[in-house]
KEBA-989237 format. One record per residue: x, y, z of N, C-alpha, C in turn. Coordinates in steps of 0.05 Angstrom, whole numbers, plus 5000, padded with zeros to 4 digits. Example, Ala and Ser with C-alpha at 12.3 -4.5 7.8 and 13.67 -1.06 7.14 Angstrom:
BEGIN
+------+------+------+------+------+------+------+------+------+
:   nX :   nY :   nZ :  caX :  caY :  caZ :   cX :   cY :   cZ :
+------+------+------+------+------+------+------+------+------+
: 5264 : 4886 : 5156 : 5246 : 4910 : 5156 : 5264 : 4934 : 5156 :
: 5257 : 4955 : 5142 : 5273 : 4979 : 5143 : 5258 : 5001 : 5157 :
+------+------+------+------+------+------+------+------+------+
This chain:
BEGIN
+------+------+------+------+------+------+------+------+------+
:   nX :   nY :   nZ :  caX :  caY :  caZ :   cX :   cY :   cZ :
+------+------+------+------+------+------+------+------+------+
: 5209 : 4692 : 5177 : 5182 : 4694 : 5169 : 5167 : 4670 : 5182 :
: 5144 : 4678 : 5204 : 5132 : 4654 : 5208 : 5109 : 4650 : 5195 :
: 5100 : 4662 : 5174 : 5078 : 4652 : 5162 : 5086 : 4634 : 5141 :
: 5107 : 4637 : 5132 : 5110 : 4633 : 5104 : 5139 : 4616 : 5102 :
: 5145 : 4601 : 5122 : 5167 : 4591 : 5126 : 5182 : 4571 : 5104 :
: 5160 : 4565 : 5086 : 5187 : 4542 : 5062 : 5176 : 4574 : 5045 :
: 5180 : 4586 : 5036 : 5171 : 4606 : 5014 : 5180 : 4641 : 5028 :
: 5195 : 4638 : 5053 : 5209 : 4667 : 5069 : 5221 : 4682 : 5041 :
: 5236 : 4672 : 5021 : 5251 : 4689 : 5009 : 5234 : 4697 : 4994 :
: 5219 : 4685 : 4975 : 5193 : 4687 : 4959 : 5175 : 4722 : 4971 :
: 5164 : 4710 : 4994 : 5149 : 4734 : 5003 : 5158 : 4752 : 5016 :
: 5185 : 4748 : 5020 : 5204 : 4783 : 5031 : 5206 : 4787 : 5010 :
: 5210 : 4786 : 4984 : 5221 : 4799 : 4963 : 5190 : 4811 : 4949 :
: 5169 : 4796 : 4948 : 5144 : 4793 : 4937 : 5131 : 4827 : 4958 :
: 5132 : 4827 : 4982 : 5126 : 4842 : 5001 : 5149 : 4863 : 4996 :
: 5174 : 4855 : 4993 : 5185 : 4886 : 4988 : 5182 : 4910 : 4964 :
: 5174 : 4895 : 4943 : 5162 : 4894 : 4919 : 5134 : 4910 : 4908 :
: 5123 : 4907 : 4930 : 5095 : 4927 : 4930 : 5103 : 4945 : 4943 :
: 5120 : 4958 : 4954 : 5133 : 4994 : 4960 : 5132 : 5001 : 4929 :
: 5131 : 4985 : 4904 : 5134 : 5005 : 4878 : 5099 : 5014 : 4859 :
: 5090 : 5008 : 4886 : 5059 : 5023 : 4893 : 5062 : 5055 : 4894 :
: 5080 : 5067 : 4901 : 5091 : 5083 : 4906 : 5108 : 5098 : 4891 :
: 5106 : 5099 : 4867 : 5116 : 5107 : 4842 : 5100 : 5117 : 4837 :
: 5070 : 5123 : 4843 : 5047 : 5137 : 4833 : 5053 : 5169 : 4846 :
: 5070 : 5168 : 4861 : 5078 : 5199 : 4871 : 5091 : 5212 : 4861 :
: 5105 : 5200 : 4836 : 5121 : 5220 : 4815 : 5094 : 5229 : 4799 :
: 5070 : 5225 : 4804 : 5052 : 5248 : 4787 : 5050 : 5261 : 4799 :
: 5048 : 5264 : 4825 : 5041 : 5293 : 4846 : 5058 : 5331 : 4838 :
: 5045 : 5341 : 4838 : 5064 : 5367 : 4834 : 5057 : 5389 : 4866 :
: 5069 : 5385 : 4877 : 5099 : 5373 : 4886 : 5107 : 5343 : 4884 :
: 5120 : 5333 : 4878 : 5116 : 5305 : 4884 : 5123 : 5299 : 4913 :
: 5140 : 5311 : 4931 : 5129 : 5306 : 4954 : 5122 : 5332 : 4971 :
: 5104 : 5331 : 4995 : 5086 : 5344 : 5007 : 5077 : 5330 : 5038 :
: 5098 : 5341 : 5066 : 5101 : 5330 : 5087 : 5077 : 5322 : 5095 :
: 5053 : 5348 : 5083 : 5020 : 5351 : 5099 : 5005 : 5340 : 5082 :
: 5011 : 5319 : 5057 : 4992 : 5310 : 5036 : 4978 : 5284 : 5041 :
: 4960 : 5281 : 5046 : 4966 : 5244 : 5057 : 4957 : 5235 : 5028 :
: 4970 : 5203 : 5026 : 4975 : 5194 : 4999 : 4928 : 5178 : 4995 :
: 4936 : 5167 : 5023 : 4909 : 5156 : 5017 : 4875 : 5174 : 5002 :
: 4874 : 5168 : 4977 : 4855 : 5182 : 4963 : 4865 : 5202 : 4941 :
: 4890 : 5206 : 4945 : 4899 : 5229 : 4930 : 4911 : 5219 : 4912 :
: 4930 : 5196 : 4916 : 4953 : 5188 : 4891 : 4922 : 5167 : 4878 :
: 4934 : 5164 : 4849 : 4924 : 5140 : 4837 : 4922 : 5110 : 4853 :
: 4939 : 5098 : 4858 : 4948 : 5074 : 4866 : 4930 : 5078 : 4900 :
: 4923 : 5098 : 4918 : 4923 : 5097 : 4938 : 4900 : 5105 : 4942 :
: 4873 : 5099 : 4924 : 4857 : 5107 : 4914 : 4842 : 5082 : 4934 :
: 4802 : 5091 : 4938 : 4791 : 5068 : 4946 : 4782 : 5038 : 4929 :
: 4781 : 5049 : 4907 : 4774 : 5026 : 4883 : 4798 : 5009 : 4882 :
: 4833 : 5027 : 4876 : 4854 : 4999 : 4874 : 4856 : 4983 : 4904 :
: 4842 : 4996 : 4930 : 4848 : 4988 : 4957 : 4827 : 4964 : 4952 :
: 4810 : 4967 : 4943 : 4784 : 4947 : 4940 : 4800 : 4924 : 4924 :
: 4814 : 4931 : 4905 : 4828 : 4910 : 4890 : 4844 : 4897 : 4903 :
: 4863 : 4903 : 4922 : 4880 : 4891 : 4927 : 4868 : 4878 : 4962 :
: 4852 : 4886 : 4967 : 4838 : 4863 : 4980 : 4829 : 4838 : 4970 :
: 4816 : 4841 : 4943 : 4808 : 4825 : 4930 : 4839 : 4801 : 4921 :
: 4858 : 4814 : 4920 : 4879 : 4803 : 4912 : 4884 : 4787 : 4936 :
: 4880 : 4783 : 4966 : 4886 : 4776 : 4984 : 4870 : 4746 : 4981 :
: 4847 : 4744 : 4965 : 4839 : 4715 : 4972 : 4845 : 4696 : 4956 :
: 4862 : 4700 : 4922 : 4864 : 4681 : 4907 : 4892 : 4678 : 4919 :
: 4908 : 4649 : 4921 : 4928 : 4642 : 4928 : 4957 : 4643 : 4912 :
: 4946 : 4654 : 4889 : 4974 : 4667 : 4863 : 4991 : 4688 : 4872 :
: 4962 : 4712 : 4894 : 4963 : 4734 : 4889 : 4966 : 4745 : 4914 :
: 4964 : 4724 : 4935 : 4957 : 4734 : 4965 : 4983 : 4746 : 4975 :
: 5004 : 4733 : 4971 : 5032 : 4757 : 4980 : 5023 : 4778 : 4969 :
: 5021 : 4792 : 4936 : 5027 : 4816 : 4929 : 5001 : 4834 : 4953 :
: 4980 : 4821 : 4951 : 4952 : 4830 : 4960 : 4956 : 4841 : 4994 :
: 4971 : 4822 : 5011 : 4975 : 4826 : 5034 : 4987 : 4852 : 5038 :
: 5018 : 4842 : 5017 : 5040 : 4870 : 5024 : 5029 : 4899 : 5008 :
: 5004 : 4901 : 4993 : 4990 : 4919 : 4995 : 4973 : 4935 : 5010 :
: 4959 : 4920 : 5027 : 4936 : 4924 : 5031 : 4949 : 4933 : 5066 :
: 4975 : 4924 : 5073 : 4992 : 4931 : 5099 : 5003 : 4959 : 5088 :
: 5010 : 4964 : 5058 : 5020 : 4986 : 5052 : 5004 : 5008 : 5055 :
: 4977 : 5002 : 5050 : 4960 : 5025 : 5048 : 4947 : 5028 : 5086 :
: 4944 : 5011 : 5103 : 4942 : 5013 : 5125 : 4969 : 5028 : 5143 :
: 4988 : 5024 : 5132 : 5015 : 5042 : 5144 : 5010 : 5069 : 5125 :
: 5002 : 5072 : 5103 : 4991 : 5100 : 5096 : 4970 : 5124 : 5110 :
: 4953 : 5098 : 5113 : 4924 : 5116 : 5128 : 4932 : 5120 : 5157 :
: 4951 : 5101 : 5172 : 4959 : 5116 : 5198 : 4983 : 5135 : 5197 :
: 4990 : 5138 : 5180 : 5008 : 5164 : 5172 : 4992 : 5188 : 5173 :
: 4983 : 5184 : 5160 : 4960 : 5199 : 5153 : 4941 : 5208 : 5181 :
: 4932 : 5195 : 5192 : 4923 : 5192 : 5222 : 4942 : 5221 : 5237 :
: 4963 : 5210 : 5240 : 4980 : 5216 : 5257 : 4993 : 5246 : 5246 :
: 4994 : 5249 : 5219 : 5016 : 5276 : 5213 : 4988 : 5292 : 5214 :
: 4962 : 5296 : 5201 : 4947 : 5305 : 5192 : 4915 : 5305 : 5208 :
: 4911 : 5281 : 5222 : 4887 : 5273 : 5240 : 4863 : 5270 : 5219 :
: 4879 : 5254 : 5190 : 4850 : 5252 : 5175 : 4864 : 5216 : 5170 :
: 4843 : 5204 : 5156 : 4851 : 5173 : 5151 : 4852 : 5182 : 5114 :
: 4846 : 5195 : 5108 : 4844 : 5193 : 5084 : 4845 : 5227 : 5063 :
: 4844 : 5227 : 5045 : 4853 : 5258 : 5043 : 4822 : 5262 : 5015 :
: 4807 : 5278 : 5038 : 4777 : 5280 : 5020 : 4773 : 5296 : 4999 :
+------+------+------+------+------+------+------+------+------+
């Protein structure tokens, strides 16, 4: 980790940790769906918690969880991009 070099174990674990963002897809019926994109549709992947966890990016308690979110939902919306040709599911 070069950002985070005395604290590497801290924020791999902290960053692996926000994948359970992703627990919001056991409400989906189907819960999964190749053509569904998550951005807008699940709870958690919503624009209001995206607004949050930006917000989580500037206090320094919170900035790991906030980062490895806010990368989670940007690897969503290019999923999304790419299976579907939408960023977000309207």
């Amino acid at each position: 980790m070069v950002l985070f070099r005395n604290k590497w174990q801290l924020a791999s674990l902290v960053m692996i940790s926000t994948m359970l963002v992703d627990l919001d897809h056991l409400l989906a019926n189907p819960i999964y769906d190749p053509n569904r994109c998550s951005i807008g549709f699940h709870p958690l992947h919503g624009f209001l918690p995206i607004a949050g966890y930006l917000l989580l990016c500037f206090h320094p308690l919170t900035r790991l969880a906030g980062i490895g979110l806010v990368i989670h939902m940007a690897l969503d919306a290019i999923d999304c991009q790419l299976t579907s040709g939408l960023w977000y599911m309207p």
